[in-house]
C-alpha positions in Angstrom: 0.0 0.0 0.0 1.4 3.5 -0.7 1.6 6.6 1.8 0.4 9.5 1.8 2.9 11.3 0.7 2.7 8.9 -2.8 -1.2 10.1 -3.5 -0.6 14.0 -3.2 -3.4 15.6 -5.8 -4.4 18.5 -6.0 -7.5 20.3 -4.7 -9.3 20.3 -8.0 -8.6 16.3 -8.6 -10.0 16.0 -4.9 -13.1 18.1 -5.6 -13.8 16.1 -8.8 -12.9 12.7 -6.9 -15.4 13.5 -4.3 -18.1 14.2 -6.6 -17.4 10.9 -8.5 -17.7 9.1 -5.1 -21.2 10.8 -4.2 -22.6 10.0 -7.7 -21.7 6.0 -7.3 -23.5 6.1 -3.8 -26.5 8.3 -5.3 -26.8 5.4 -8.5 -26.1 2.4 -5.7 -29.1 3.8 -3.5 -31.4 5.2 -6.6 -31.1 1.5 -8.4 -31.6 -0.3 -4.8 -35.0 2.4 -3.9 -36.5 1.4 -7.2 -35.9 -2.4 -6.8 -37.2 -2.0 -3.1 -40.0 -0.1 -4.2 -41.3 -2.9 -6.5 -41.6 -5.0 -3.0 -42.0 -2.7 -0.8 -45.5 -4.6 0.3 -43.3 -8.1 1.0 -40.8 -5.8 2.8 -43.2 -4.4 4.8 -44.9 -7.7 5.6 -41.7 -8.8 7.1 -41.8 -5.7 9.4 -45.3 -6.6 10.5 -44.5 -10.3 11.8 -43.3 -8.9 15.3 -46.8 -6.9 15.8 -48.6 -9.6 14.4 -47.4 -12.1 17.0 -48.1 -9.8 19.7 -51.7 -10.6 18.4 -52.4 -7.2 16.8 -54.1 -8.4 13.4 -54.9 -4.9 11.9 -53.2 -1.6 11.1 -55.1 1.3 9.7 -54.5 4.6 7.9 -56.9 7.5 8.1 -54.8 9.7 5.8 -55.6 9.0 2.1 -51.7 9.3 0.8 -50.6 7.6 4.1 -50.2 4.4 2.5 -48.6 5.5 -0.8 -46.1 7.2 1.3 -45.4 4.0 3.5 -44.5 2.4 1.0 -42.1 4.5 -0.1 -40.6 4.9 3.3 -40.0 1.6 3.3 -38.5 1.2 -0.2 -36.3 4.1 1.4 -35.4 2.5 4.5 -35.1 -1.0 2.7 -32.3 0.7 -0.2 -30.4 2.7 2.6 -29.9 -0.6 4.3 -28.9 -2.3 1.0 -26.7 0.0 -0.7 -24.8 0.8 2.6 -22.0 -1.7 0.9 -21.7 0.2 -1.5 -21.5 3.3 0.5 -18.8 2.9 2.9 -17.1 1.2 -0.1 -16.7 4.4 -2.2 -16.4 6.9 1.1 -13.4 4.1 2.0 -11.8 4.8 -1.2 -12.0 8.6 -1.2 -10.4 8.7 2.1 -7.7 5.9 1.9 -5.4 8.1 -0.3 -5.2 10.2 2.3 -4.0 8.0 5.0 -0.8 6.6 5.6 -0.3 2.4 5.1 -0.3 1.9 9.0 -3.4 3.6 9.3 -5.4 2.0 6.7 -4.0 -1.4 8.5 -5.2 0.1 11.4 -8.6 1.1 10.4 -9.9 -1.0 7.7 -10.9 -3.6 10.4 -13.5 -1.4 12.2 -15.1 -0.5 8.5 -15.5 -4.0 8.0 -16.6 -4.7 11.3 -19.2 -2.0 10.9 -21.8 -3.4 8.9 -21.3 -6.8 11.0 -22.3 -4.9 14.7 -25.0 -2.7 13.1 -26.8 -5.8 11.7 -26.5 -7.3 15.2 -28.4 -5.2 16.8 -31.1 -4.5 13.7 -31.6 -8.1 14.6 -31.5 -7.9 18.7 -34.1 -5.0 17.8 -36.5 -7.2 15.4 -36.2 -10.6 17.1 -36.1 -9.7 20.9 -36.5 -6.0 21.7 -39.8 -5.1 19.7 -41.6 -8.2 20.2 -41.5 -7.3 23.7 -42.0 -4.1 23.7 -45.1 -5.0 21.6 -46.5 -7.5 24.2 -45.9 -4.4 26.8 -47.5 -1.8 24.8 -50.6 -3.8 23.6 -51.2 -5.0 27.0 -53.0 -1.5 28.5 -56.3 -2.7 25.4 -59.1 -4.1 27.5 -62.1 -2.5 29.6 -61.6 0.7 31.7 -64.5 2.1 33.8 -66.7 0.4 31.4 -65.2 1.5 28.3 -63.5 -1.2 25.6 -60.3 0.4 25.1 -58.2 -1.1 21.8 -55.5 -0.4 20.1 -55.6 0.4 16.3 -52.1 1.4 15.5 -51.8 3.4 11.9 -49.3 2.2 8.8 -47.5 5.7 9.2 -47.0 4.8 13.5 -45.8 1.7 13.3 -43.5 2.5 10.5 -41.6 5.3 12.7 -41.9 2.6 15.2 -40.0 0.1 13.6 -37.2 2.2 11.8 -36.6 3.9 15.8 -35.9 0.3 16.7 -34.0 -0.9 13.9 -31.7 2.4 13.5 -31.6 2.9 17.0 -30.6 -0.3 18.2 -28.1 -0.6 14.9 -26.4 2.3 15.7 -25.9 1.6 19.5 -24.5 -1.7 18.4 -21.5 0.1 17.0 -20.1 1.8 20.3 -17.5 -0.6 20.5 -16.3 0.2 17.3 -16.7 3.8 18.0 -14.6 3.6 21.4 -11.9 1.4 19.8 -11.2 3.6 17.3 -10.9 6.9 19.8 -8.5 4.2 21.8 -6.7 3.8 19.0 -6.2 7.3 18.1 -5.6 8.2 21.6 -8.4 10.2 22.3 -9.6 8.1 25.5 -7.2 5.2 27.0 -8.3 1.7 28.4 -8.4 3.6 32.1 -10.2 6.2 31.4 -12.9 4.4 30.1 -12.6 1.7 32.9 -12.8 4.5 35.8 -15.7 6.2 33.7 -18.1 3.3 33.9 -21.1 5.0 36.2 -20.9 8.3 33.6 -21.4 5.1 31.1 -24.0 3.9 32.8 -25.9 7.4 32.8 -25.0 8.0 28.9 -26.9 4.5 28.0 -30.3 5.6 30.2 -29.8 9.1 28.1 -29.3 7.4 24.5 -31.8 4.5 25.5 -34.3 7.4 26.4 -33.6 9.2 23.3 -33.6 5.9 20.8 -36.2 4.1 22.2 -40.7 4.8 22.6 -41.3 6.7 25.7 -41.5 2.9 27.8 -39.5 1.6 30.8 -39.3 -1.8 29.0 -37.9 -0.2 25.2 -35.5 1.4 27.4 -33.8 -1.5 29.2 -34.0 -3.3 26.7 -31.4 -0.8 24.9 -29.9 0.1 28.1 -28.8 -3.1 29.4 -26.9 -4.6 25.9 -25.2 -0.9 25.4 -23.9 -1.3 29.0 -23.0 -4.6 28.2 -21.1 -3.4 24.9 -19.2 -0.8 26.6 -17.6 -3.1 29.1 -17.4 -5.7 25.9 -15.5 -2.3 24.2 -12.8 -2.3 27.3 -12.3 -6.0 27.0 -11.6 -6.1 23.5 -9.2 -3.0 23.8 -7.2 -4.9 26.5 -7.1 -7.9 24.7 -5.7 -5.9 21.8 -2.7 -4.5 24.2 -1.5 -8.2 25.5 -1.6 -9.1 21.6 0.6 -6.0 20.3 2.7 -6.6 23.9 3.4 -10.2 23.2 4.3 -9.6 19.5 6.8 -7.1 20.3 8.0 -9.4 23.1 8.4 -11.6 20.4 9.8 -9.5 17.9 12.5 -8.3 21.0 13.8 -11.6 21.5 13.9 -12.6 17.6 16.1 -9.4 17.2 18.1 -10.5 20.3 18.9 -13.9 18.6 19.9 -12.4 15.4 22.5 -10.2 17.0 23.7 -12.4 19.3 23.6 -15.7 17.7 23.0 -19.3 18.7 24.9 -19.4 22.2 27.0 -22.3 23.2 28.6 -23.9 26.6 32.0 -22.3 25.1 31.1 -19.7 23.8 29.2 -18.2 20.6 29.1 -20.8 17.5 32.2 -21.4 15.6 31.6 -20.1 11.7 31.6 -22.6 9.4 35.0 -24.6 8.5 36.4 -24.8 12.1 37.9 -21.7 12.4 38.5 -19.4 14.8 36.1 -16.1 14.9 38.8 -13.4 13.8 42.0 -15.6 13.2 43.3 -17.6 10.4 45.0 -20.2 13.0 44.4 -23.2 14.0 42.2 -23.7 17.0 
């Protein structure tokens, strides 16, 4: 890979390199939208199976465009995830010019990583978190002071519902991506962020509160995993230290060898031949 100072352009060719960039991402998500649109209804009707086995069965709309425009929301949300690929592909190659060959060793693993954590926790969200949440919400439906009380979410709702979840509990999933790369740039260190664990605490009630339906139980259920990922973060960054300490261990004691050479009872190892190091003599 070659350094930075290899790839010098000039501002023009950057300019003209970054627009190049943002019209492969614009055609990436334009051609994914369109596909999506076509099954935006079968897309949707995956994003429904977690309210319908809460044992809601209907979902209305009382706006006449609020349909048309669900669908294309979805279509939206549905390309964004899709084309993402794409995406950090083309912003990886605008910036990797600029970065020296140690760095881009250094930070190409948390771009790939990326898409890995944030489809975790899309799927902690769809499988476990809103299902729950559902049961929770749905459960206040029943008689009060005589009057039937039911719940008849709209398409528009749920949809805002769902994409909160899915975003929210994507994103979240990537703190430990985030706080190994500020460790890595030296921003925070592996103490800092080990004596800083009741702020961390506090921060995941504030993002949890902020990501999440106003509900105790959407709330813990973000809380408690991005707690859990912030002391997964300080793990993984102290497992990366022993690693980089015992490879330059290693590499110490290689170098040691080769300057020193094999060592013997008598001494260092006779050269080849039998002679003696720095004489022509016999021994």
């Amino acid at each position: 890979m070659k350094d930075i100072d290899d790839t010098k352009q000039p501002l023009l060719e950057h300019l003209i390199e970054l627009r190049r960039r943002l019209l492969w991402c614009l055609a990436a998500l334009a051609a994914a939208f369109f596909i999506c649109l076509y099954f935006a209804r079968d897309i949707f009707a995956v994003l429904v199976q977690p309210l319908l086995k809460a044992g809601q069965g209907k979902l209305i709309y009382t706006d006449i465009f609020e349909a048309f425009f669900v669908e294309v929301k979805v279509a939206l949300f549905a390309a964004l995830m899709i084309s993402f690929p794409v995406i950090a592909i083309q912003l990886w190659r605008f910036i990797a010019p600029g970065l020296y060959a140690k760095e881009k060793k250094a930070f190409l693993p948390f771009l790939l990583m990326t898409p890995i954590f944030f489809a975790g926790g899309a799927s902690f969200a769809y499988f476990v978190a809103m299902p729950w949440a559902l049961h929770f919400l749905l459960s206040y439906q029943g008689n009060v002071g005589g009057i039937q009380q039911e719940a008849l979410p709209g398409v528009g709702n749920y949809l805002t519902f769902v994409t909160r979840f899915l975003f929210g509990f994507g994103a979240a999933f990537l703190l430990p991506i985030l706080l190994m790369i500020l460790e890595r740039a030296g921003i925070v260190t592996r103490e800092q962020l080990a004596k800083s664990r009741r702020y961390a605490i506090v921060g995941a009630a504030a993002v949890a509160a902020v990501l999440t339906p106003p509900d105790a139980v959407s709330m813990l259920m973000l809380m408690v995993p991005l707690y859990g990922l912030y002391e997964f973060a300080i793990l993984a960054i102290r497992i990366t230290h022993w690693r980089a300490a015992r490879k330059a261990a290693r590499s110490g004691s290689a170098a040691t060898e080769i300057v020193s050479g094999p060592q013997t009872e008598e001494g260092p190892e006779a050269p080849p031949g039998g002679g003696r190091v720095g004489g022509s003599g016999p021994i």
